[in-house]
SERO-390402 format. One record per atom (N, C-alpha, C, O): x, y negated, z; residue number from 1; atom name; residue in three letters. Coordinates in pm, whole numbers, plus 32768, in hexadecimal, padded with zeros to 4 digits. Atoms other than C-alpha are relative to their C-alpha. Example, Ala and Ser with C-alpha at 12.3 -4.5 7.8 and 13.67 -1.06 7.14 Angstrom:
<sites>
((8059,8077,8000),1,'N','ala')
((84CE,81C2,830C),1,'CA','ala')
((805A,7F88,8000),1,'C','ala')
((80C2,7F8A,8042),1,'O','ala')
((7FAE,8077,7FFA),2,'N','ser')
((8557,806A,82CA),2,'CA','ser')
((7FB3,7F93,8049),2,'C','ser')
((7FE6,7F24,805A),2,'O','ser')
</sites>
This chain:
<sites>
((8020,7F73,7FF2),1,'N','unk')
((5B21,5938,4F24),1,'CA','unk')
((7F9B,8012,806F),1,'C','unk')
((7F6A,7FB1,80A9),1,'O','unk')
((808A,8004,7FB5),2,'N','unk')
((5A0F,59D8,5001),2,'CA','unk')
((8055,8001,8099),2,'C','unk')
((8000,801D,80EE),2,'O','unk')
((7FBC,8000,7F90),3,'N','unk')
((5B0F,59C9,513B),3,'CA','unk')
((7FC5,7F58,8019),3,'C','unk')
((7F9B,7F30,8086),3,'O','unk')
((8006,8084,7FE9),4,'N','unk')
((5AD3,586D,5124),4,'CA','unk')
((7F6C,7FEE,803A),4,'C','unk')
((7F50,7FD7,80B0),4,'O','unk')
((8094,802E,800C),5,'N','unk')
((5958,583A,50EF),5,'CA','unk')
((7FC3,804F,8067),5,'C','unk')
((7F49,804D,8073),5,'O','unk')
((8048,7FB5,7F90),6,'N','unk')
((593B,5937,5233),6,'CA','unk')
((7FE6,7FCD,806C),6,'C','unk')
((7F8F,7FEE,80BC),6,'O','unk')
((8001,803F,7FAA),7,'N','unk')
((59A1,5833,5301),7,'CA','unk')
((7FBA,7FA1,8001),7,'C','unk')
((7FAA,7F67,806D),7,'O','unk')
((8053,8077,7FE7),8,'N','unk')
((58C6,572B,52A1),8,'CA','unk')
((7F4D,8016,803C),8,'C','unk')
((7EFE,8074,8046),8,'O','unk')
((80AF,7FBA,7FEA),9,'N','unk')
((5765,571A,5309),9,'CA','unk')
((7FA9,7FF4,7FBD),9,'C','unk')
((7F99,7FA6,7F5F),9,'O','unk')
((8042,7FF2,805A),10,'N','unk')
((5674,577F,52A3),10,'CA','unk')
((7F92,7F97,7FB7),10,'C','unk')
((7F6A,7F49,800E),10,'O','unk')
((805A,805E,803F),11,'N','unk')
((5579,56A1,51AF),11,'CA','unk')
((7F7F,8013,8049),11,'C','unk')
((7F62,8087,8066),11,'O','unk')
((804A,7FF5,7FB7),12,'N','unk')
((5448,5644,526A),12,'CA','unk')
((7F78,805A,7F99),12,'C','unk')
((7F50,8032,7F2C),12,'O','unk')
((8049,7FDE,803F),13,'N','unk')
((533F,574D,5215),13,'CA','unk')
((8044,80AB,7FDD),13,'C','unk')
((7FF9,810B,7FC8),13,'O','unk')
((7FCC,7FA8,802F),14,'N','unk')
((5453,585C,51C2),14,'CA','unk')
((7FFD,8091,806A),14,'C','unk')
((7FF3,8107,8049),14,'O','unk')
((800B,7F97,7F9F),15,'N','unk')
((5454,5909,5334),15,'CA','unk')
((7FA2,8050,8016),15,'C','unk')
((7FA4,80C8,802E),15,'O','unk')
((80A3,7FC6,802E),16,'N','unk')
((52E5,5932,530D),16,'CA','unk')
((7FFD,8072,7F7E),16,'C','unk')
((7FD4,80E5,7F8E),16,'O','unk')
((8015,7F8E,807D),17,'N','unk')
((52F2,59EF,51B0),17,'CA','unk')
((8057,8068,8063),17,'C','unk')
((801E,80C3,809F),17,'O','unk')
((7FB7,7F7E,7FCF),18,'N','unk')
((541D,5AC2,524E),18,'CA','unk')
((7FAF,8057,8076),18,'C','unk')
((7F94,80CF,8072),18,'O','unk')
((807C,7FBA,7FA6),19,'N','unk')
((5337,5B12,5373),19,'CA','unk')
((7F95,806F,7FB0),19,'C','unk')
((7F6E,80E0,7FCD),19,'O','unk')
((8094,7FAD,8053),20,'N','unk')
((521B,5B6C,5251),20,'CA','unk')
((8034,8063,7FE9),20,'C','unk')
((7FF4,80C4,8013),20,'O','unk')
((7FBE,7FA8,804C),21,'N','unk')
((530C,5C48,51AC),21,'CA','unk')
((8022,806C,804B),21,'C','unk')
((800F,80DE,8020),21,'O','unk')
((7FF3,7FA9,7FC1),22,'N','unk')
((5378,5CF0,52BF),22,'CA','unk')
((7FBE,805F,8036),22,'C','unk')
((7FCD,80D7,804F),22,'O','unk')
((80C0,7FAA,7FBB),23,'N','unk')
((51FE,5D27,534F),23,'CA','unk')
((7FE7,8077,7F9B),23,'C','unk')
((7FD3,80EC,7FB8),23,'O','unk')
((8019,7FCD,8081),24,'N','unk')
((51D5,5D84,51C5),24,'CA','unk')
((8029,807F,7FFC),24,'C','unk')
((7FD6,80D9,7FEE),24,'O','unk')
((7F96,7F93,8003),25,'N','unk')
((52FA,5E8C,51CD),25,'CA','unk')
((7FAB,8074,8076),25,'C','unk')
((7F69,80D8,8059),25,'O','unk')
((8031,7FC0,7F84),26,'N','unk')
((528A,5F19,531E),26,'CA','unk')
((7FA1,8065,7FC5),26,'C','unk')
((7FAF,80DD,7FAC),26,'O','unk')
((8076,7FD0,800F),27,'N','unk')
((512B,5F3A,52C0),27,'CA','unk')
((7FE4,8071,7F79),27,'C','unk')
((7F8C,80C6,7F6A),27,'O','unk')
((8034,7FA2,809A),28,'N','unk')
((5157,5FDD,513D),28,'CA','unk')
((806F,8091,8045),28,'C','unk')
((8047,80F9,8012),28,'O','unk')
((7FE6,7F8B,7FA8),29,'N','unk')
((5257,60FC,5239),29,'CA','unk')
((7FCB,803A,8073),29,'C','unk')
((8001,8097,80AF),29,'O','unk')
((8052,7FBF,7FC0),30,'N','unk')
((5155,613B,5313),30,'CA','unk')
((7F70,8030,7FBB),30,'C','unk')
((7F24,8085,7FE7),30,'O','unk')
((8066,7F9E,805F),31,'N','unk')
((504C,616D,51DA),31,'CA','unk')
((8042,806B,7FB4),31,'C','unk')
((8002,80B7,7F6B),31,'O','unk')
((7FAB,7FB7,8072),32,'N','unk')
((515D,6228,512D),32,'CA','unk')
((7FE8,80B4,8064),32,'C','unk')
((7FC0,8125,8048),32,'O','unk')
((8021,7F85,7F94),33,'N','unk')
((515B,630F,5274),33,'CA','unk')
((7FA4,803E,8002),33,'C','unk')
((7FA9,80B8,7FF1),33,'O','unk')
((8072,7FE5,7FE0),34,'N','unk')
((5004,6318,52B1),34,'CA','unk')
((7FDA,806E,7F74),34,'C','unk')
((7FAB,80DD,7F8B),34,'O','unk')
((7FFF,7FC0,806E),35,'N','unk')
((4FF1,63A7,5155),35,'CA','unk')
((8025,8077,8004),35,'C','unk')
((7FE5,80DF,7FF3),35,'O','unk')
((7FAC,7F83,7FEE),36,'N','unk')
((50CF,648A,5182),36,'CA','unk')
((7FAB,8062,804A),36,'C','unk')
((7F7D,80C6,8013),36,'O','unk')
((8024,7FE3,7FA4),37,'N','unk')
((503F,64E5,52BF),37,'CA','unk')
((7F5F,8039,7FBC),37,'C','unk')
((7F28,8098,7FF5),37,'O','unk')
((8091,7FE4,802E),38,'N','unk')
((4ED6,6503,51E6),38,'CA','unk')
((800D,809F,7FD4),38,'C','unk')
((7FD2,8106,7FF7),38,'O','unk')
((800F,7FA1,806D),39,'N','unk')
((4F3A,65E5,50F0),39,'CA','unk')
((8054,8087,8057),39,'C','unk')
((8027,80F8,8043),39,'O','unk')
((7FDA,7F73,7F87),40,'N','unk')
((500D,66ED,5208),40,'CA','unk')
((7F5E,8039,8047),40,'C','unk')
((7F3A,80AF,803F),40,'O','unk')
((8052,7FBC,7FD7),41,'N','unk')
((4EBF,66F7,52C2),41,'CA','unk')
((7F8D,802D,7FA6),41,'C','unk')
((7F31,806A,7FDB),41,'O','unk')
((8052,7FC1,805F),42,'N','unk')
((4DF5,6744,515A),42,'CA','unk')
((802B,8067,8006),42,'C','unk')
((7FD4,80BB,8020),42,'O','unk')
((7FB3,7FA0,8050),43,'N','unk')
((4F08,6848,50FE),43,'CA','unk')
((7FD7,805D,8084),43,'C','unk')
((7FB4,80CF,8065),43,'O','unk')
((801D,7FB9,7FAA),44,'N','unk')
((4EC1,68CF,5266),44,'CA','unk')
((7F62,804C,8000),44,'C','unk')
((7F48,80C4,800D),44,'O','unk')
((8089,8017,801A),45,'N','unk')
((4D5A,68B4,523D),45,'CA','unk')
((7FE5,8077,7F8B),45,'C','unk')
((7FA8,80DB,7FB2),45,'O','unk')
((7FE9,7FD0,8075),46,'N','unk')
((4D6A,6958,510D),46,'CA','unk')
((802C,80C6,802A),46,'C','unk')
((7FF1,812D,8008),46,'O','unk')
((7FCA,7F4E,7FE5),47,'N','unk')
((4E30,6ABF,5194),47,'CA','unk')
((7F98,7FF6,807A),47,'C','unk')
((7F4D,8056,806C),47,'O','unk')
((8086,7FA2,7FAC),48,'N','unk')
((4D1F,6AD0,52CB),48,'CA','unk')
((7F7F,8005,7FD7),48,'C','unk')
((7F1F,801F,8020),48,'O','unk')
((8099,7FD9,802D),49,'N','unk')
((4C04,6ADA,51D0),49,'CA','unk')
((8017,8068,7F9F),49,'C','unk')
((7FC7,80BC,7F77),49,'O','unk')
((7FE3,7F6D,8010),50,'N','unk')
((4CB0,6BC5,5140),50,'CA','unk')
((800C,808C,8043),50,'C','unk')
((7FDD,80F1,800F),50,'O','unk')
((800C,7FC5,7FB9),51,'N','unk')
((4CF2,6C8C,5242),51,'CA','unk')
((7F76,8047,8079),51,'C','unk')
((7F6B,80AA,80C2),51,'O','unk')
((80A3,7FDA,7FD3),52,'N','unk')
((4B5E,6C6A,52BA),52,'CA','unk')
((7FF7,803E,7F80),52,'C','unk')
((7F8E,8074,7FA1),52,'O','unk')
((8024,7FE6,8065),53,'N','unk')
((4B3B,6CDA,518F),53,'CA','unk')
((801F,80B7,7FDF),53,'C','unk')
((7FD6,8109,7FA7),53,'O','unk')
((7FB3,7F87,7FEE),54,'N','unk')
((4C1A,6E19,51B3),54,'CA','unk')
((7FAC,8055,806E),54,'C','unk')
((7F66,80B8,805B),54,'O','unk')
((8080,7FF1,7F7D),55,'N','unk')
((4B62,6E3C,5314),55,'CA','unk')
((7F94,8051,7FD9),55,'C','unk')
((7F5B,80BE,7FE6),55,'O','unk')
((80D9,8009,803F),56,'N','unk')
((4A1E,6E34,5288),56,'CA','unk')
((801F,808B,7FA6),56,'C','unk')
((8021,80F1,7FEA),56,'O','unk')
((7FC0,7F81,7FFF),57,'N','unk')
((4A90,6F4D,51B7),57,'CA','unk')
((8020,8073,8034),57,'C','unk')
((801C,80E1,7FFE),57,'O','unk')
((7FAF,7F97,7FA4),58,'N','unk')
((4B18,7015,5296),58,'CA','unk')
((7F95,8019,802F),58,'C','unk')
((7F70,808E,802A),58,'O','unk')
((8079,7FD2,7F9E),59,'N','unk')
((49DD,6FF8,5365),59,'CA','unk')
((7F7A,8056,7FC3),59,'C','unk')
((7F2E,80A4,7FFD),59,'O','unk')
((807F,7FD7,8056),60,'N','unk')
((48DA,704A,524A),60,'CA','unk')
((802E,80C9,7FDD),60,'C','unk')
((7FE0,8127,7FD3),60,'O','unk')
((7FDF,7F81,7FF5),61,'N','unk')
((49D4,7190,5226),61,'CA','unk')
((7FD8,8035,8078),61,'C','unk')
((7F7A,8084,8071),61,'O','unk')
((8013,7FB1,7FBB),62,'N','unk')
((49C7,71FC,5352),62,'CA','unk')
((7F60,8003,8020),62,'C','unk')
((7F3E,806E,8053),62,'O','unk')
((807A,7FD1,7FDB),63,'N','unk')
((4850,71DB,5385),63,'CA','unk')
((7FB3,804C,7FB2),63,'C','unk')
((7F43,8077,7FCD),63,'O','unk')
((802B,7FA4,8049),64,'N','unk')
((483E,729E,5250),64,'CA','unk')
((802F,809B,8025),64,'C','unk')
((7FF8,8107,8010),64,'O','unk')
((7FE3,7F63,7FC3),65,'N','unk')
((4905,73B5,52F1),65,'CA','unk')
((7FB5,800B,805B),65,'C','unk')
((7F70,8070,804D),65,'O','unk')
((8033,7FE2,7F9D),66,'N','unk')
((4867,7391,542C),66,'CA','unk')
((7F5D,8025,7FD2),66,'C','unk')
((7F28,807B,8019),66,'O','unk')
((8090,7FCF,801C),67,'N','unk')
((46EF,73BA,5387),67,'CA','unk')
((8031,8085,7FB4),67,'C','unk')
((7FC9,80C5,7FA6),67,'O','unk')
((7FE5,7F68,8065),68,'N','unk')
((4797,7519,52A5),68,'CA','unk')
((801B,8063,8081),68,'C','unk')
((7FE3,80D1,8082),68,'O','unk')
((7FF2,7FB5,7F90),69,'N','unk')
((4828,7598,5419),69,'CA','unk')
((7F6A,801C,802B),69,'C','unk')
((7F3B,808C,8013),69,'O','unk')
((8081,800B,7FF5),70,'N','unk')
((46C1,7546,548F),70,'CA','unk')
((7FC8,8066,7FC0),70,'C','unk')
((7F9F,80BA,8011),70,'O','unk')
((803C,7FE6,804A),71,'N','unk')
((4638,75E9,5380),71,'CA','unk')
((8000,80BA,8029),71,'C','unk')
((7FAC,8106,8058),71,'O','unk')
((7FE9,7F60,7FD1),72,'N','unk')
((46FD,7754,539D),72,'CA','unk')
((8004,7FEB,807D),72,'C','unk')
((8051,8047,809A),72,'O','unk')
((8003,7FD5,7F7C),73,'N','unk')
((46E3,7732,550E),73,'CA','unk')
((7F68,8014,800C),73,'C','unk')
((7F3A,804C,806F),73,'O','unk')
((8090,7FC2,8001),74,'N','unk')
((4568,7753,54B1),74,'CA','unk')
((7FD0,809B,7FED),74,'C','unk')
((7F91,80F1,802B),74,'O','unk')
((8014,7F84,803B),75,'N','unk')
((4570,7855,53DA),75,'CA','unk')
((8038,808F,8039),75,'C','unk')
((8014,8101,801D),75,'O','unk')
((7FB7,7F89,7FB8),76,'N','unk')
((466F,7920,54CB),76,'CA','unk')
((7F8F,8011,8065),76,'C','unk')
((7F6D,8087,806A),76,'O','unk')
((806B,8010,7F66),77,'N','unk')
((455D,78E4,560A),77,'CA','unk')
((7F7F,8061,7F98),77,'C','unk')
((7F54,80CF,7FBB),77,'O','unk')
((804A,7F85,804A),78,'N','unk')
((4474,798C,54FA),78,'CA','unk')
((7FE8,8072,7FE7),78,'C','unk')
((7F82,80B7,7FED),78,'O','unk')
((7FB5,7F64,801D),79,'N','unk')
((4533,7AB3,549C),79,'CA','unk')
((8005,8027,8060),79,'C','unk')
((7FD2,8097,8066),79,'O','unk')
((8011,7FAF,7F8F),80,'N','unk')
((4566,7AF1,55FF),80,'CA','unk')
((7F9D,802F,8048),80,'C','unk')
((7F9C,8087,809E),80,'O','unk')
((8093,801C,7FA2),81,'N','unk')
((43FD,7AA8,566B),81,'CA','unk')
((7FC8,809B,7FB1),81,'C','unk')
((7F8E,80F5,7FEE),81,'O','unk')
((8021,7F89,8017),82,'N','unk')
((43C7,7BBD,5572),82,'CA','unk')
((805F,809C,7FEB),82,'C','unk')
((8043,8105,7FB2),82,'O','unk')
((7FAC,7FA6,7FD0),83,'N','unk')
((44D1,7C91,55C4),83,'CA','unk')
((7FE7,805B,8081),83,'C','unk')
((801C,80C5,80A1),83,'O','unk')
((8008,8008,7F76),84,'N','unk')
((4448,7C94,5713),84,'CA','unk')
((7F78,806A,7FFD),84,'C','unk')
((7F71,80D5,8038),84,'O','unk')
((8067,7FC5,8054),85,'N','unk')
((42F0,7CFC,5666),85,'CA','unk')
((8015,808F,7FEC),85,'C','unk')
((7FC7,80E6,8012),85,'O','unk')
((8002,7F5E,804B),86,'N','unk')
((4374,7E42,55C7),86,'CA','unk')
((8027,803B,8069),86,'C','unk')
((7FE8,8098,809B),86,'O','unk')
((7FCE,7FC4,7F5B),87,'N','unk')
((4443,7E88,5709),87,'CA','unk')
((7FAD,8046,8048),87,'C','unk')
((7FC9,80BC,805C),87,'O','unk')
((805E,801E,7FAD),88,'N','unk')
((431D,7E7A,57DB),88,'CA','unk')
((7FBE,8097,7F92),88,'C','unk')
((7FBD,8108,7FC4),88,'O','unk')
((803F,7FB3,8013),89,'N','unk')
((426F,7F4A,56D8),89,'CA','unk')
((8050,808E,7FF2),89,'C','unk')
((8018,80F9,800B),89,'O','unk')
((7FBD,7F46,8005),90,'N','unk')
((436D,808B,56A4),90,'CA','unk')
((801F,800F,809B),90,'C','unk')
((804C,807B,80C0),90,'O','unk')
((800A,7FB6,7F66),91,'N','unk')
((4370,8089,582D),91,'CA','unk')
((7F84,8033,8014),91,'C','unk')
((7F7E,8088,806C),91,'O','unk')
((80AF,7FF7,8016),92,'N','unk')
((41F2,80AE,57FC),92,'CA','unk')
((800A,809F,7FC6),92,'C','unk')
((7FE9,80FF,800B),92,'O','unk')
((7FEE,7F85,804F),93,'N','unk')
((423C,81D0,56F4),93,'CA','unk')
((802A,805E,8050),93,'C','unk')
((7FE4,80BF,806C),93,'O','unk')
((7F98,7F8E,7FB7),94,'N','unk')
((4356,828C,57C2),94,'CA','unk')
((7F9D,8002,8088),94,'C','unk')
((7F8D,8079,80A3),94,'O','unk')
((802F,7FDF,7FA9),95,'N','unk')
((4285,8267,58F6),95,'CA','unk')
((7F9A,8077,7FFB),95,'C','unk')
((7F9B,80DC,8041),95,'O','unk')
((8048,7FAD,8069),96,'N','unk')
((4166,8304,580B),96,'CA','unk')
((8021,8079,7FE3),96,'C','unk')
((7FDC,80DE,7FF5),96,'O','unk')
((7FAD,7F7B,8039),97,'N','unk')
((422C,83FD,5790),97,'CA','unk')
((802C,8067,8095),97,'C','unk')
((7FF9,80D1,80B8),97,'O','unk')
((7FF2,7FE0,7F50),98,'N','unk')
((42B6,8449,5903),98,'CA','unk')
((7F68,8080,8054),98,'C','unk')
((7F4A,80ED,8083),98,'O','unk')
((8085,7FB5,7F85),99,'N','unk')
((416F,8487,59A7),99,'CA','unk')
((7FC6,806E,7F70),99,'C','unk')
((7F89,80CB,7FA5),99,'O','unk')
((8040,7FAA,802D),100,'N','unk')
((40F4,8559,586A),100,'CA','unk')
((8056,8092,800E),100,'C','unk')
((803B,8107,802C),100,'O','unk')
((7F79,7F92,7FD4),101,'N','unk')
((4242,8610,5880),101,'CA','unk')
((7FE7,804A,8065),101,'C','unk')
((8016,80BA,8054),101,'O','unk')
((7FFF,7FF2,7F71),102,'N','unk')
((41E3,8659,59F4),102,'CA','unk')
((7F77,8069,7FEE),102,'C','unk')
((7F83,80DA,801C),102,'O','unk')
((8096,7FF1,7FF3),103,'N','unk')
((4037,86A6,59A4),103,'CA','unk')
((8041,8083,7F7D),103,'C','unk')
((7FF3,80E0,7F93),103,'O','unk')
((7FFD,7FB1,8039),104,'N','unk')
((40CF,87A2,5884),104,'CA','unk')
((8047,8087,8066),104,'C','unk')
((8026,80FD,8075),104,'O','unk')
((7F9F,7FAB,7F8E),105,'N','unk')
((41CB,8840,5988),105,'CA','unk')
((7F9B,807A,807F),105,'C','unk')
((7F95,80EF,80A5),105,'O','unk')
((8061,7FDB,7F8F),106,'N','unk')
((40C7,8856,5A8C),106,'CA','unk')
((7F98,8082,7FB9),106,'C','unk')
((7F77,80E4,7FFC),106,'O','unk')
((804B,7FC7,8044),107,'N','unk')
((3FEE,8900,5987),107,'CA','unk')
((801A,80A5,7FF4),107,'C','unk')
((7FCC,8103,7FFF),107,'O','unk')
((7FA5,7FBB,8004),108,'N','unk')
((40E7,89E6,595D),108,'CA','unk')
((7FE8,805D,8068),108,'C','unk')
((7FC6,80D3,8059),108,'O','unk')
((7FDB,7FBA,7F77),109,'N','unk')
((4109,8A49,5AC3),109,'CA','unk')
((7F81,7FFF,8033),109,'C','unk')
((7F7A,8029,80A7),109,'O','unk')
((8093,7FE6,7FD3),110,'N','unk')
((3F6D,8A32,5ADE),110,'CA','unk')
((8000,7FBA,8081),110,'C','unk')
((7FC9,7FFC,80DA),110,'O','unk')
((7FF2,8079,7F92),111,'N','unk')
((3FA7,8905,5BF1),111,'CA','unk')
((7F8C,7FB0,7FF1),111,'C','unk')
((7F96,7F92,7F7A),111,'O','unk')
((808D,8066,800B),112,'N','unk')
((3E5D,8829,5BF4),112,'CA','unk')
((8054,7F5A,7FFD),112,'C','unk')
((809A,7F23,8052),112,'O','unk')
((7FAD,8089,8020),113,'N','unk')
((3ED9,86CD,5B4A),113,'CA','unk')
((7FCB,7FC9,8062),113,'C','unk')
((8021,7F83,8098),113,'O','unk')
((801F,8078,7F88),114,'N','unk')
((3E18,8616,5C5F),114,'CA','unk')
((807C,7FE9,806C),114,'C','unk')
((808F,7F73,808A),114,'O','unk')
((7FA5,8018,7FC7),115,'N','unk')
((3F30,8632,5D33),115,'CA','unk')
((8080,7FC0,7FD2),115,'C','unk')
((80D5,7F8C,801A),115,'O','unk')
((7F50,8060,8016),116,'N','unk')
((4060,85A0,5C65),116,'CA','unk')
((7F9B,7F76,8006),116,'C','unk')
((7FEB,7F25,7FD6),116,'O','unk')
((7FE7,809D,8000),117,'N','unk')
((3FC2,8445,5C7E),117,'CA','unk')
((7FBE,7FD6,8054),117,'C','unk')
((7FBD,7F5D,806B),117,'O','unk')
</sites>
């Protein structure tokens, strides 16, 4: 039985293979790993080019909002620029109106307009 044949020694040549075998063993669980170890850092690899990918996305949105904000923050600086315009001009009017208001008054009361202004 193999109790027996444990004790004898070994055949010259046999310690050597067991050595190989063992190297053998070793070496095909440290490619088995390494493997392993490949395909975790693909699978990783794999979700952060996805995630640039998401990114990238994200970024092309927002520089599409940020050029539409841009855009009506033009068109508001516009509206106000001519807001500012008409403003400017019905103070023009009412001032107008004012001093004729005043040159009819005066007229009125036979006052010489040279003096209201």
């Amino acid at each position: 039985s193999s109790g027996i044949n444990a004790e004898w020694p070994l055949r010259p040549g046999e310690e050597e293979k067991k050595a190989a075998d063992d190297l053998l063993r070793e070496r095909e669980e440290e490619a088995a790993k390494l493997a392993d170890d490949k395909s975790q850092l693909e699978a990783t690899k794999n979700n952060l080019k996805s995630h640039l990918e998401s990114l990238e996305e994200a970024a092309k949105s927002l520089e599409e909002e940020k050029r539409r904000t841009e855009e009506k923050l033009r068109e508001n600086e516009e509206k106000a620029a001519g807001f500012e315009e008409e403003k400017r001009k019905l103070e023009r009017t009412a001032t107008e109106a004012q001093l004729t208001a005043q040159e009819i008054a005066a007229k009125k009361k036979k006052v010489p307009t040279a003096t209201l202004r």
